[in-house]
Every structure is written in C-alpha cells, then in structure tokens.
N, C-alpha and C positions, 0 to 999 in steps of 0.2 A: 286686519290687513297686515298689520307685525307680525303679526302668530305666523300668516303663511307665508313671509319673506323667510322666517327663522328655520319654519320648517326645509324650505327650497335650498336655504343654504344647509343644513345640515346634510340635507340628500345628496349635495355637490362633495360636499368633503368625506360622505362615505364612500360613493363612488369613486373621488381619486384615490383612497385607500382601497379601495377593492381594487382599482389597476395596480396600484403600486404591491400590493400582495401580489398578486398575478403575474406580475412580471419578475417579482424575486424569488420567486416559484418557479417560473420558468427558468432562469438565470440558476437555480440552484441545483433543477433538473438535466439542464447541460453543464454545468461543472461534475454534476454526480457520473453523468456517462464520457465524457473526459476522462476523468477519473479511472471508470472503470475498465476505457480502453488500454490505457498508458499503466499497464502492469507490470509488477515486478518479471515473469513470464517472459513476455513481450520484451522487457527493457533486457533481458538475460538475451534472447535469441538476435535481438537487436547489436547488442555488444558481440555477440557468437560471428555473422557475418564479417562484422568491421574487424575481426583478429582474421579470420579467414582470406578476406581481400587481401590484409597488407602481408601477412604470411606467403600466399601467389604471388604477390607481388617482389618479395625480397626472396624468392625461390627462381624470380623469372631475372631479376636481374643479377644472383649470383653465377644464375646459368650463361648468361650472356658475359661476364664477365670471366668464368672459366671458358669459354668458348674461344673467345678472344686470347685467351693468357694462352689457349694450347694452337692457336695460329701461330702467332708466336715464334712460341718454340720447334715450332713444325715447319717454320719459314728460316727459321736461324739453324735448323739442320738440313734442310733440304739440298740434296745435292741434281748436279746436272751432269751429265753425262754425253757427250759427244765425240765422234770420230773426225779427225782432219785428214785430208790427204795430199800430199805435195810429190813433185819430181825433185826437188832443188836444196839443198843444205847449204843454207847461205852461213853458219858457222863454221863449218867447212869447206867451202863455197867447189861442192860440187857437184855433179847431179847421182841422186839420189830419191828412188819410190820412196814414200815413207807411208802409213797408216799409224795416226797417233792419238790415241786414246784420251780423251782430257775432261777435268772436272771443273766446270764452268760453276757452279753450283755453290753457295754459302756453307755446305755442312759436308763431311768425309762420306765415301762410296762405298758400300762392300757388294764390289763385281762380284756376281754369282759365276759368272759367264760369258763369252760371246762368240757369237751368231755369225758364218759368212753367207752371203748367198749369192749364188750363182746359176743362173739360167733354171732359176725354180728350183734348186737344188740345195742342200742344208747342210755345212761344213761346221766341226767344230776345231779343226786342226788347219791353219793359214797352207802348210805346203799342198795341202788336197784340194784347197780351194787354187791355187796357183795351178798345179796337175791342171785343175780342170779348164782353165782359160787359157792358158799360156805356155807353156811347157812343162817335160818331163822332169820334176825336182828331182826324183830318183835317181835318174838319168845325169842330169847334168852335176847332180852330189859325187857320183861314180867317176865319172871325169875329173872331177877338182881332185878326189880323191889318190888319183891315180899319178897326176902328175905332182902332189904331196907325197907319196912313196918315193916319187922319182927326185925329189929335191927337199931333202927334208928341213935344211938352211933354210928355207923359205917358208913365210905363209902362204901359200897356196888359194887360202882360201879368204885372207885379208885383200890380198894384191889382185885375183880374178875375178874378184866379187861375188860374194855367197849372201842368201838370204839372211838375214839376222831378224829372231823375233823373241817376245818376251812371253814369259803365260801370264794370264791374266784371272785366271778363273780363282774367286776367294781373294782376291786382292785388298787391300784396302789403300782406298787413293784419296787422298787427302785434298781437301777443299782449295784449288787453284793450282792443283800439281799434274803432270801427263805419263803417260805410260805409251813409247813407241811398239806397239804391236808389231808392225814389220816393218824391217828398214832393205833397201837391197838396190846398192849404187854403182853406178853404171863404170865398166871398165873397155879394156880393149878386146878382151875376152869376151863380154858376156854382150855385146852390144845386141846380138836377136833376141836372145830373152828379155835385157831389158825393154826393149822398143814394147815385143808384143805386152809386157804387164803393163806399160804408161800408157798402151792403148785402150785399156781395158779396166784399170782400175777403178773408172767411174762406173763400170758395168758391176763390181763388186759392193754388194750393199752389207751392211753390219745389223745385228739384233743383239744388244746389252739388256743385261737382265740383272739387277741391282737394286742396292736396300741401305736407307740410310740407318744411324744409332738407332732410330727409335723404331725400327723393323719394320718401316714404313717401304714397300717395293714398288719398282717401276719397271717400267718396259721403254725402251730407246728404238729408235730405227740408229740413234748414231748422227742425225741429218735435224732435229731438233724437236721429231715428234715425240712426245714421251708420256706414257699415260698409267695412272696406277692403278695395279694387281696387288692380290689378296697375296701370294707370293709367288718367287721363281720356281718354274718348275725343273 
C-alpha cells in the first residue's frame, strides 16, 4: 500500500514538471517570436517614419508662418486708390468741380493710369472726356485765349475760369496723400459750362490701374471696387 502511495506521488510531481516545462517552452517560444518581430530592420524603418512626420510637420508650419509673415507685409503695403468728386472748395470757399484722386490705402501707389468713361466710351485725356459730355474745351480755350491777347495785364484764364488738371499716369502717391485730377471753378463767365459738367459728373466714371512696392497691381472703378491683376495693361 506505501509502494503505491509513493509511486502516485511521484507520477503527480512528474506531471507538474512536465507542465511547468511546457509552459516555459511555450513562454520561451513567444519571447523567441517577439524577438524575431522587433528587428533591428523594422526598429530602422520605424525610426525612418517618426523623422519623416515631424520633418511635414516643421515644413507645414514654417510654411504657414512664412505665409502669414508675407500677409503682412502685403497688408502694410497695400495701397487703395479712389476717386472723390465735389462742386464746393470750402478752402477757398467757392464753387468749384473737382475730381481728386486719393490713396486711402497703408502703402504708396504707382498709378500706371487712369481710365474716363463716358456713355461706353474710353478717354485717357479729361478735356475729351469733357468734349464729350459737356462742352467744346477747344472751343471755349479759343475764347479765353482771345480775350488774353486782348488784355494781357490780366489772367484771363485765372479770373474766367479754365480747367486745371494734373497727369497722373506713372505717378507715385504716397500712402494718405491726393492728387486733384480736375479742378474747374465756376465764374461769371463760364456759368453754362459749369452747370452742364456739375450735371453730369456723376455720369463720368474712372478706371485706375496701379501697383503697389512689391509689384502687386490692381484695378479701381475709383468708387471702391478694386480687384487684383497680374498687371496694367
């Protein structure tokens, strides 16, 4: 009866040693394939990614930050360009047509240009655009002229009131400064010419065509629409 107690226990302690081999077998056979996933290879290509990401990474936000840096500068040169038009010179406080050119805009102008138009029609000279709405400039310069022969002690052409205008074309106008295009103030003389141009200089629209420092151009109506072109033509 002892013999087979001894033997039963011996059979029990061989079998937990055959599990416990069995299992450190197993346990040894997944650390071997562990192992043989997590390769030097693998641990290379693994690292190759992670330099890859943060490289996009600091590529995408240099980009964004150059991006921004040239708004910027694109915003602190930006100019604006607009047409005013009044009857009234209250510095002088008289009546006076005026068309005056002005740079609303943070950065300096370089007017290529400007544009009149008139009943579909495309003037780059103000007296032709006048001709065309109002009366004969020709005409009425021949007259002034005439009676300056006749008195030459006199302005003539201060005292009966003559158009006065500036060129504009290639200009450069400086961030918050204006340029009167036409001025032409009413006398005793000229009172039908003026009347008809105070009728009609809202019928007169402008096209500016201009380019700030950094060769960036626009296009104006003059009235505040303004959109950017590759350049003047």
């Amino acid at each position: 009866m002892d013999n087979q107690q001894q033997d039963a226990s011996c059979s029990t302690v061989k079998t937990e040693q055959n599990s416990n081999v069995e299992e450190q077998t197993k346990t040894t056979q997944q650390n071997t394939q562990r192992n043989a996933w997590f390769t030097n290879e693998r641990l290379n290509l693994f690292l190759a990614l992670c330099a890859i990401i943060i490289s996009a990474a600091s590529f995408y936000a240099t980009y964004l930050q150059a991006n921004a840096a040239e708004r910027q500068v694109k915003a602190a040169t930006w100019p604006w360009l607009e047409v005013m038009t009044g009857n009234f010179n209250e510095e002088k406080n008289l009546s006076e047509i005026t068309f005056v050119l002005s740079n609303s805009g943070s950065g300096p102008a370089i007017v290529k240009y400007v544009k009149y138009h008139y009943n579909d029609q495309s003037y780059l000279d103000i007296y032709k655009v006048i001709s065309a709405c109002c009366f004969d400039t020709q005409a009425y310069e021949t007259q002034l002229q005439t009676l300056q022969d006749d008195s030459p002690d006199i302005n003539i052409f201060e005292a009966f009131g003559w158009i006065m205008t500036s060129a504009s074309d290639n200009r450069l106008l400086a961030s918050g400064s204006k340029l009167k295009l036409f001025g032409f103030k009413q006398t005793g003389f000229n009172e039908t010419q003026w009347d008809k141009v105070n009728d009609q200089r809202f019928n007169i629209k402008t096209e500016i065509c201009y380019c700030s420092l950094l060769e960036q151009c626009y296009l104006s109506d003059g009235r505040g629409d303004v959109k950017e072109i590759e350049q003047c033509e």
